[in-house]
C-alpha positions in Angstrom: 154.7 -46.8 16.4 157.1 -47.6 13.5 157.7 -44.7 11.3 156.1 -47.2 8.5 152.8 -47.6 10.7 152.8 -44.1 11.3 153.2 -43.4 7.0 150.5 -45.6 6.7 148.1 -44.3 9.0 147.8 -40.4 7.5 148.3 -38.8 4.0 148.5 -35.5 6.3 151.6 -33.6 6.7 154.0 -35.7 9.1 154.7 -34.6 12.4 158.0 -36.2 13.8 156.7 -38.6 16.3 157.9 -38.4 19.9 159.0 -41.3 22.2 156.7 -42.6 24.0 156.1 -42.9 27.8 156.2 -46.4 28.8 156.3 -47.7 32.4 158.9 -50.3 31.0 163.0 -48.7 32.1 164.0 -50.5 28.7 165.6 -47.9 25.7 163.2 -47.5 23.0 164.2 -47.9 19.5 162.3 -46.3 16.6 160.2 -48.6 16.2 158.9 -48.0 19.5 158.4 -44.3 18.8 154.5 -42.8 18.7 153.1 -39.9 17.3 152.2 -37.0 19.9 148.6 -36.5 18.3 144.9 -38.1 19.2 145.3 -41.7 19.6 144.1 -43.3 16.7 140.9 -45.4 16.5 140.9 -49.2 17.1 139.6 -49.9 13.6 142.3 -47.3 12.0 145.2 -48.9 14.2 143.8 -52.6 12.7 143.9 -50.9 9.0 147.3 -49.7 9.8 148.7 -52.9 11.1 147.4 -54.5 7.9 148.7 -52.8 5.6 152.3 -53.1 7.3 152.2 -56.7 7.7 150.9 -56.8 4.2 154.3 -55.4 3.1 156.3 -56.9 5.7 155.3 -60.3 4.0 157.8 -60.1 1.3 160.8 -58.9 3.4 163.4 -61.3 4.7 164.6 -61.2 8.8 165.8 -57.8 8.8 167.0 -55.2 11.4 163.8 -53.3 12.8 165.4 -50.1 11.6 166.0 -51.3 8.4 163.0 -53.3 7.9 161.3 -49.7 8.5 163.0 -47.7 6.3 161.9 -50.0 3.6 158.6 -50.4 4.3 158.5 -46.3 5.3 159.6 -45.6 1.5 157.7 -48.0 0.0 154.5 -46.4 0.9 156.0 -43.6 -0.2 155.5 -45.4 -3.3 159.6 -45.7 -3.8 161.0 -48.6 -4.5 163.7 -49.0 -2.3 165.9 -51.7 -4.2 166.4 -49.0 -7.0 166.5 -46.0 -4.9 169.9 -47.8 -3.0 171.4 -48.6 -6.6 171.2 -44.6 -7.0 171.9 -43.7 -4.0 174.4 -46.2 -2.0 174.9 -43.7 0.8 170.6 -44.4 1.7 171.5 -47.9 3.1 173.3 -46.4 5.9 170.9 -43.7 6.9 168.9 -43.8 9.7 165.3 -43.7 9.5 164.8 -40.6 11.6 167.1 -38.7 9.0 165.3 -40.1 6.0 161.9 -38.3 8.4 163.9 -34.9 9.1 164.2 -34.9 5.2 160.4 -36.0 4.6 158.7 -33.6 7.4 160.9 -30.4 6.2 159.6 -30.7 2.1 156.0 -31.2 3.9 156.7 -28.0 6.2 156.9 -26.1 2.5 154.1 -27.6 1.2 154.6 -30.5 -0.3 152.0 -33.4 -0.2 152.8 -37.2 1.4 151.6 -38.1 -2.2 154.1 -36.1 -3.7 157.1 -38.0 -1.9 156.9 -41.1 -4.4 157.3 -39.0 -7.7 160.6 -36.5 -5.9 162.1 -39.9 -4.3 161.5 -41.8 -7.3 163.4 -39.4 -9.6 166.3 -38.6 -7.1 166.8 -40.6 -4.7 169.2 -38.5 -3.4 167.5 -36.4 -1.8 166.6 -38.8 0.6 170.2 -38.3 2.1 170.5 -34.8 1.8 171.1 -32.3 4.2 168.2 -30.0 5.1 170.5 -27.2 6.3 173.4 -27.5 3.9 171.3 -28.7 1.0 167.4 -28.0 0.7 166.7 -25.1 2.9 169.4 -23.1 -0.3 167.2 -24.4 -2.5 163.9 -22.8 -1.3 165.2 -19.8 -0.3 166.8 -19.9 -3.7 163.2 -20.0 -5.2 161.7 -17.6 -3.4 165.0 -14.8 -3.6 166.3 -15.2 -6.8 163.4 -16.3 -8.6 160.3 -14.6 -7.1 158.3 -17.9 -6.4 156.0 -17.2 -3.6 156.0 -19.7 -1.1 152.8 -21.2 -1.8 154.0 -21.8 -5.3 157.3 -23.8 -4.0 155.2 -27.8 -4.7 154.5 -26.7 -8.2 158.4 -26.0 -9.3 159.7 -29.1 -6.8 157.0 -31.7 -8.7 157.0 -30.1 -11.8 161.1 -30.8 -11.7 162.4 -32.8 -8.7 165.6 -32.4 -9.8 165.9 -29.2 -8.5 166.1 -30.3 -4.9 169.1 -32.3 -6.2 171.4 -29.1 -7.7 173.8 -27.3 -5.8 172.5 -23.7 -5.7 175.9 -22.2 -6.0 177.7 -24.9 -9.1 174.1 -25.8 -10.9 171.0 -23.5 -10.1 172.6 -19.7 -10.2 174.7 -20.5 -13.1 171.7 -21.6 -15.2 169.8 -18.8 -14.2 172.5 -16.2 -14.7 172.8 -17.9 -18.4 169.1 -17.9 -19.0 168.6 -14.0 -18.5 171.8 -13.3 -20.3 169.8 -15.0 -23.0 166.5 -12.3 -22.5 164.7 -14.7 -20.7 163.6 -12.2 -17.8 160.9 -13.3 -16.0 162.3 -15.6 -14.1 159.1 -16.6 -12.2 157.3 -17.6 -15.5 160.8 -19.7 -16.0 160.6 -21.6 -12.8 157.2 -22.7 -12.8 156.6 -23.3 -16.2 160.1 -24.7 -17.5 162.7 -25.4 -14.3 164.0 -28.3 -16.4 166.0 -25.7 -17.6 167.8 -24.5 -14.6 168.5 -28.2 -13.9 170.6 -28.6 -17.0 174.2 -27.8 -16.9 175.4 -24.4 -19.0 178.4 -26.3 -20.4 177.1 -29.8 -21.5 173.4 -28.8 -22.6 172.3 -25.5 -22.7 175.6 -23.7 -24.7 176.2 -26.4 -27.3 172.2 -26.8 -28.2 172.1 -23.0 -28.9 175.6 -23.6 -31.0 173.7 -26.3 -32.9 170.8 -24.6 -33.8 173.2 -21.2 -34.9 175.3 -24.1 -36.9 171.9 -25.0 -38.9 172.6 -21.7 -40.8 170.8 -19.1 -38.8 172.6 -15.7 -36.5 173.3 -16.8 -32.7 170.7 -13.9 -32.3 168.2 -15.9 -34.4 168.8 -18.7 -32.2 168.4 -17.5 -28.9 165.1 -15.6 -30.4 163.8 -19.3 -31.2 164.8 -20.6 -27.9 162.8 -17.9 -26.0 159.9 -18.2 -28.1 159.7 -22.1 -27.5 162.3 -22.8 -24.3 161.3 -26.5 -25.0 164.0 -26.6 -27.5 166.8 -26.4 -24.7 165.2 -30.0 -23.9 165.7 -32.0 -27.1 168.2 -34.4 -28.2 170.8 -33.0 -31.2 171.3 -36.6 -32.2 167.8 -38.2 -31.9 166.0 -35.0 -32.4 167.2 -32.1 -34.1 169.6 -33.5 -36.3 167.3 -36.0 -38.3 164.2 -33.6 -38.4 166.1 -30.9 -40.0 167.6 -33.4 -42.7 164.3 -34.4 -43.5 163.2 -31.0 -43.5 165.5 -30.2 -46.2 166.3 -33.1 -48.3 162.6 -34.9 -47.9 160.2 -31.8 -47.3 162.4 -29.0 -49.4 162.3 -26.3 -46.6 165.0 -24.9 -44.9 166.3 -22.3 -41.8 163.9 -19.4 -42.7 160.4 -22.1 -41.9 161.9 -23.1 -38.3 163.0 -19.5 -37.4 159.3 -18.9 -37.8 158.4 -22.0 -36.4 161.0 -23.4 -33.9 158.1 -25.4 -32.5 158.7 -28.0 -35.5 161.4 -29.9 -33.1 158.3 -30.8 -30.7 156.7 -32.3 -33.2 157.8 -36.4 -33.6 159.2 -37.5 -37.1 157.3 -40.8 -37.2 154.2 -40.0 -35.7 153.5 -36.7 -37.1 156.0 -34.6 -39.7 156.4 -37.8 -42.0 153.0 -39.1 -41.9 151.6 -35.8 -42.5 153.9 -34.5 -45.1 153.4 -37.7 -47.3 149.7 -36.4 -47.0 149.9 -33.6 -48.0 152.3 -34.7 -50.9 149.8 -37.2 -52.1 147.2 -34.9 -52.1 148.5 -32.8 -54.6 148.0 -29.7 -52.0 150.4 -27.5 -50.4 150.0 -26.2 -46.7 152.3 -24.2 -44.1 154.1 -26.1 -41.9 152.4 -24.8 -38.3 148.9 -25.9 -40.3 150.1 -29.1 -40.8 151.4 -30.3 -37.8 149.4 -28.3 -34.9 146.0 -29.7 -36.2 144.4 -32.5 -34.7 143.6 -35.5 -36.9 140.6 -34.4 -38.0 141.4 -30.8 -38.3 144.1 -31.9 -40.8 141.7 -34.0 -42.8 139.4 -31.5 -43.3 142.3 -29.1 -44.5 143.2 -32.0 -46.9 139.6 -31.9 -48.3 139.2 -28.5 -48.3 142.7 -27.9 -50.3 141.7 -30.8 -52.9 138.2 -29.1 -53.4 139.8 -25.5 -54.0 142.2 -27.1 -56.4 139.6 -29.4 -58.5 137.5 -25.4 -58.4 140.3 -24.2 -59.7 141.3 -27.4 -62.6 137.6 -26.4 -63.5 137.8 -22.8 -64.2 141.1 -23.3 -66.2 
């Protein structure tokens, strides 16, 4: 059975399927490879065959080999065509390497449905080596982070990028930064923000926390923003922090002292939230703190509106 058929036929965890036993003295390929398991039914073997013609359809004459790596991946759910553009060295591997990769993340618990979102965002992983490459990363989880095992398919969907980093020049580095910083639960850090291990010390993390000291504010101040809202590590200087403070200042007349208090302001989009809300509020007449403002939900902010104007005209009236 192709290692496509064999894709298609189960959303259980892979086992590598085993050459067959044929009378025939001719060398089987992979596509002649079956699974050592229960035969399958007639009616699932017709369902399989199917759905592999089905995608066969739209694929020129190919190599077997080939033609079932791209069929394996794309019910996966990758597409294949974009995962090669990112990852040239995937149009030389071998379908049985592409499997050793797939069966391993299954083996720590991740789900065949989870394959399309990991490959999808790095399709290197595809290619790398389990021994030199994955099995650092999970032990890497589990050692220096604390992550139980059965917690390992949270971090790796959450962030499939971490499958992707070099333990030794990406992941320990981070991590090393991060709790120089005070963040010092590290298992908190992995399965709720990993992002942040992912992001390199030099080009994201350092000059971000320089930013937000340059805004007027201690470094101390800083780093105590970023570890009450680590999402800040995250955003753009240029297309986020930068134009929300100026209109903080110059449009809204507040300054360092309101996001030291509330650094979650940056989460917040200009266009579809601080400006539209602010002019609100303005033309209202009303004043209201800034995490009032913008944490409401639409109608939670009206309400606040009405209730302000009321208190104000109760107010005019006893004047």
């Amino acid at each position: 059975m192709p290692l496509c058929s064999f894709y298609a036929s189960t959303s259980l965890p892979v086992a590598k399927p085993q050459q067959s036993v044929a009378s025939s003295n001719k060398p089987h390929s992979t596509a002649a490879a079956s699974v050592a398991t229960t035969a399958p039914t007639r009616s699932a073997t017709a369902t399989v065959s199917t759905a592999t013609a089905a995608l066969s359809l739209h694929l020129p004459e190919l190599p077997s080999q080939v033609k079932d790596k791209i069929l394996s991946l794309e019910l996966m759910g990758v597409d294949y065509g974009r995962a090669v553009e990112l990852n040239p060295a995937l149009r030389d591997a071998a379908p049985e390497s592409i499997h050793a990769v797939v069966s391993f993340l299954q083996s720590r618990g991740l789900h065949f449905k989870d394959l399309g979102r990991v490959f999808g965002m790095c399709p290197s992983v595809l290619t790398a080596s389990v021994r030199a490459d994955l099995r650092p990363v999970f032990a890497f989880l589990s050692e220096d982070l604390g992550v139980p095992e059965s917690a390992h398919r949270r971090v790796v969907v959450k962030c499939p990028r971490v499958l992707a980093c070099s333990v030794r020049d990406q992941l320990r580095p981070a991590l090393i930064y991060l709790r120089r910083l005070g963040f010092r639960d590290t298992r908190v850090l992995a399965l709720q923000d990993p992002i942040l291990l992912v992001s390199s010390v030099e080009r994201t993390l350092a000059p971000k926390l320089q930013f937000l000291a340059g805004l007027g504010m201690s470094r101390d101040d800083a780093v105590a923003m970023v570890l009450r809202c680590p999402a800040l590590f995250t955003f753009s200087i240029e297309r986020n922090y930068r134009p929300k403070f100026e209109y903080l200042v110059e449009a809204m007349g507040c300054g360092v002292e309101d996001i030291k208090a509330f650094p979650q302001f940056f989460a917040f989009s200009l266009e579809k939230r601080i400006a539209p809300r602010h002019r609100a509020v303005e033309e209202a007449g009303v004043t209201m703190p800034l995490p009032d403002m913008l944490k409401a939900t639409d109608e939670e902010f009206t309400e606040m509106l009405e209730k302000e104007r009321r208190l104000q005209e109760q107010a005019a009236a006893t004047d």
